[in-house]
C-alpha positions in Angstrom: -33.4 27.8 -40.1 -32.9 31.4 -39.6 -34.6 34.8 -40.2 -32.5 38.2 -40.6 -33.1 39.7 -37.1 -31.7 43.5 -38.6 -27.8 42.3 -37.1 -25.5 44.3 -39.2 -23.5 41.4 -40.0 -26.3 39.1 -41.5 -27.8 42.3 -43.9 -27.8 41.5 -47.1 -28.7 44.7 -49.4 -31.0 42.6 -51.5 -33.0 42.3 -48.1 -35.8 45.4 -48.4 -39.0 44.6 -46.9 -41.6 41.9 -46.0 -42.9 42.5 -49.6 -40.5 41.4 -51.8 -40.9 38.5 -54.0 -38.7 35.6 -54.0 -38.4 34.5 -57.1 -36.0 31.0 -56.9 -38.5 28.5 -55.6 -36.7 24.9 -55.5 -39.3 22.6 -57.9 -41.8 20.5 -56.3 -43.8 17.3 -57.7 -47.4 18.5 -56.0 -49.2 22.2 -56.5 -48.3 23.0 -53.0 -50.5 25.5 -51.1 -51.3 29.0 -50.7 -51.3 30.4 -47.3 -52.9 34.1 -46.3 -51.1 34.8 -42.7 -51.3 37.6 -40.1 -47.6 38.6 -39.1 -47.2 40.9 -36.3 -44.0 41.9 -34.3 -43.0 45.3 -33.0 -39.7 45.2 -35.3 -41.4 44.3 -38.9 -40.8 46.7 -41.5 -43.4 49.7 -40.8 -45.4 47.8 -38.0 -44.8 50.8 -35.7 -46.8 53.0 -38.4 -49.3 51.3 -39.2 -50.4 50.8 -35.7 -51.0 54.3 -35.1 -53.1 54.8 -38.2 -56.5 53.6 -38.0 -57.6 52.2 -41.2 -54.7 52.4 -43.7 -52.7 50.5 -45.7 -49.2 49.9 -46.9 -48.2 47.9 -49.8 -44.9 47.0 -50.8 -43.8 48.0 -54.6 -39.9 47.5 -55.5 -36.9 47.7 -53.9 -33.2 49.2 -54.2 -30.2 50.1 -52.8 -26.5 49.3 -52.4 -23.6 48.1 -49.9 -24.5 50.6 -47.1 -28.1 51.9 -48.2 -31.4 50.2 -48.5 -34.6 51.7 -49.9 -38.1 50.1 -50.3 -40.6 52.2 -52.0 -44.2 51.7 -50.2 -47.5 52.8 -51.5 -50.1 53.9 -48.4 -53.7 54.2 -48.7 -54.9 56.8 -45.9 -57.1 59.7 -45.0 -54.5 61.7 -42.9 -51.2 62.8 -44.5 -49.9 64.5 -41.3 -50.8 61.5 -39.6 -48.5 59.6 -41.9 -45.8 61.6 -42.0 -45.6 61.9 -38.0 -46.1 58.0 -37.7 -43.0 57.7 -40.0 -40.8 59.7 -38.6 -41.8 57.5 -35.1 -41.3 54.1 -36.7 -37.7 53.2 -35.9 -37.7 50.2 -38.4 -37.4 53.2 -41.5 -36.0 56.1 -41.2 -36.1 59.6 -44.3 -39.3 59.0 -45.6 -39.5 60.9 -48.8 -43.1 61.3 -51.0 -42.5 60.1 -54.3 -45.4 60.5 -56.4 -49.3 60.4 -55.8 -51.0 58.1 -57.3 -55.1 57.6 -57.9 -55.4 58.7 -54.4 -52.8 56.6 -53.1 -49.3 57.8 -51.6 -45.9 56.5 -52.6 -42.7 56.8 -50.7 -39.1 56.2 -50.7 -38.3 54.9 -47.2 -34.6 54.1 -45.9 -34.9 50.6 -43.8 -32.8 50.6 -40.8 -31.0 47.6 -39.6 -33.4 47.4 -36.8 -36.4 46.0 -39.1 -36.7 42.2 -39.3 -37.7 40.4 -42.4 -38.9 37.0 -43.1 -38.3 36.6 -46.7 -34.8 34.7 -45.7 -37.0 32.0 -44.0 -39.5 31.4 -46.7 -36.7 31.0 -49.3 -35.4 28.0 -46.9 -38.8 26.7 -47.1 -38.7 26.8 -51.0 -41.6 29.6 -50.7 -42.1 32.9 -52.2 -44.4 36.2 -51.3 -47.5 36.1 -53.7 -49.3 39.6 -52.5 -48.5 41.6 -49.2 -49.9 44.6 -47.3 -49.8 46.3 -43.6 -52.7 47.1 -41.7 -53.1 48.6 -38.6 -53.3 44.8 -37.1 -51.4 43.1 -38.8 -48.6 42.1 -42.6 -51.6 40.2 -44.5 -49.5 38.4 -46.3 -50.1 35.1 -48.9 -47.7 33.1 -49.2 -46.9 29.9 -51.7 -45.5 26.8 -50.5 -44.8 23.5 -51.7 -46.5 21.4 -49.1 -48.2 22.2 -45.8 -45.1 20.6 -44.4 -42.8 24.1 -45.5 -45.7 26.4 -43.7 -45.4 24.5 -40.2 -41.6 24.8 -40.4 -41.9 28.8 -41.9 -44.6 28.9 -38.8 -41.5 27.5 -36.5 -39.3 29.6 -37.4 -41.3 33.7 -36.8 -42.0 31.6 -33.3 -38.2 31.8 -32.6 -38.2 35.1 -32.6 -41.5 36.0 -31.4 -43.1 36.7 -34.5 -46.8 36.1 -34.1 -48.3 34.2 -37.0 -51.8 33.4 -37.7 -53.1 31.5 -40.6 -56.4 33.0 -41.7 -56.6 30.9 -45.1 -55.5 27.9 -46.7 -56.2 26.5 -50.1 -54.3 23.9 -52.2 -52.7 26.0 -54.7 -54.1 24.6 -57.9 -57.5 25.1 -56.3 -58.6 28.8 -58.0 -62.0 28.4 -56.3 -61.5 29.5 -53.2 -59.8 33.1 -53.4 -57.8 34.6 -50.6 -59.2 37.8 -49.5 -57.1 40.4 -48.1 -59.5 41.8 -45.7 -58.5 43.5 -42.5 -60.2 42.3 -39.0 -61.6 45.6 -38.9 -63.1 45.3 -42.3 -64.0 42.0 -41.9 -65.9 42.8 -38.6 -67.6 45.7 -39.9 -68.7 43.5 -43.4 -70.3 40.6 -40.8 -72.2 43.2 -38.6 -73.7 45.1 -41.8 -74.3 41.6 -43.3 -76.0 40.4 -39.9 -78.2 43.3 -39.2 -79.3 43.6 -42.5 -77.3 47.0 -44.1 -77.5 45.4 -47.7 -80.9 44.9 -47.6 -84.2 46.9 -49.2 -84.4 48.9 -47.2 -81.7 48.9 -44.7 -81.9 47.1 -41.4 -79.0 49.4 -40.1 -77.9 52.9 -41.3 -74.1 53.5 -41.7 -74.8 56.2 -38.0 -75.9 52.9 -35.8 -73.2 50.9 -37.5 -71.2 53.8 -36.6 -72.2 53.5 -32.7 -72.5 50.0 -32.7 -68.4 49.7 -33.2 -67.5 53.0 -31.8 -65.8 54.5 -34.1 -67.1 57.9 -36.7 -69.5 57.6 -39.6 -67.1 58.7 -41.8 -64.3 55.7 -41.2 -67.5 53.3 -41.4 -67.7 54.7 -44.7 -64.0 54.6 -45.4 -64.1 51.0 -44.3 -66.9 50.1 -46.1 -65.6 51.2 -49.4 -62.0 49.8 -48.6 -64.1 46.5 -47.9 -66.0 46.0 -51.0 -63.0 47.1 -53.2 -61.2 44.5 -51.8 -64.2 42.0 -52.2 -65.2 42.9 -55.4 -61.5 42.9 -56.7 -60.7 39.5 -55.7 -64.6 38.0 -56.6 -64.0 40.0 -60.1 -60.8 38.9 -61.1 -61.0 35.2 -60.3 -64.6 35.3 -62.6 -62.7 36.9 -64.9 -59.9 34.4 -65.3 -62.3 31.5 -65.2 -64.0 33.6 -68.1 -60.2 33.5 -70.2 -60.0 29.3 -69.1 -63.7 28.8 -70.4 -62.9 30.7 -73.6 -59.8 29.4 -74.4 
């Protein structure tokens, strides 16, 4: 079992990012199971970034390169620009980043991935698994990943501990099981989400306004409002689409 550590000698140019799919997965007699996992480690692609960013994103959208270059192209969701830009020019896992497009609000950019970046995408091929969704947060990759028995995810799990990746697995569903949706929520959104729940923000009328939730986590109204919205997109995008697929089954 290995994982590309960034060694010059081991860089394949196909190697890009923690988001790229993987898409020869050896066949297997059971539905195997989906995994949502927190990866952290001061080396993975834009971890460095993300950490000094509070409440922003970073998703993974295609790949390219050749023999001596690399590029991934990485849509960020964030309030501060400058922010970004000075965080990227700190992370020492990418190096020229260059805006690409904006896109419904969103920020895309070409980034050059240095040799110092580890990916894991070489240990979850061994595994006979493959990257379903994958984004960065300030905490953590939230990334879900498809396996063809538990067995693979132990081993994937032995593997990031060789090299001090720190893996946590915050979901796990048998992957023929579409009623239990992995939700890509942050810790921070997920704190925020059981403390409005718990002191009664969703209810008529309010037990909390968005000011005490504000104080009550120490942070400014308007990121408890960012966070909030970020939340329930995420919620209602995951809840929305799984009722609408079982819709299409019903119909069909």
């Amino acid at each position: 079992m290995s994982i590309d550590a960034g060694g010059a000698a081991s860089r394949d140019p196909a190697d890009a990012g923690i988001g790229e799919e993987l898409v020869s997965t050896p066949p297997t007699d059971g539905p195997g199971v989906v995994a949502e996992v927190h990866l952290d480690h001061d080396r993975l692609l834009l971890r460095p970034t993300l950490r000094r960013l509070d409440d922003a994103t970073a998703v993974p959208e295609y790949h390219a390169g050749g023999p001596d270059r690399r590029y991934q192209f990485v849509s960020f969701s964030v309030a501060d620009e400058t922010a970004l830009e000075a965080a990227l020019e700190r992370d020492r896992t990418v190096t020229n980043p260059v805006l690409v497009d904006r896109n419904g609000g969103r920020l895309v950019y070409r980034l050059d991935v240095t040799e110092r970046a580890l990916t894991v995408h070489g240990a979850i091929a061994e595994q006979g698994g493959r990257i379903v969704d994958a984004r960065c947060t300030q905490t953590a990759w939230v990334v879900q990943l498809r396996f063809p028995a538990r067995e693979a995810l132990v081993s994937f799990n032995e593997a990031c501990k060789d090299i001090d990746i720190s893996l946590q697995v915050t979901h796990l569903r048998s992957a023929d099981d579409s009623s239990d949706p992995v939700v890509g929520l942050t810790a921070k959104q997920e704190e925020l989400l059981a403390v409005a729940f718990d002191e009664g923000y969703f209810e008529v009328p309010r037990g909390i306004s968005q000011d005490q939730l504000a104080e009550r986590l120490g942070v400014s109204k308007s990121a408890i409002s960012q966070r909030l919205r970020r939340a329930l997109t995420e919620l209602c995008s995951t809840t929305l689409s799984t009722a609408s697929s079982a819709c299409s089954d019903d119909n069909s």
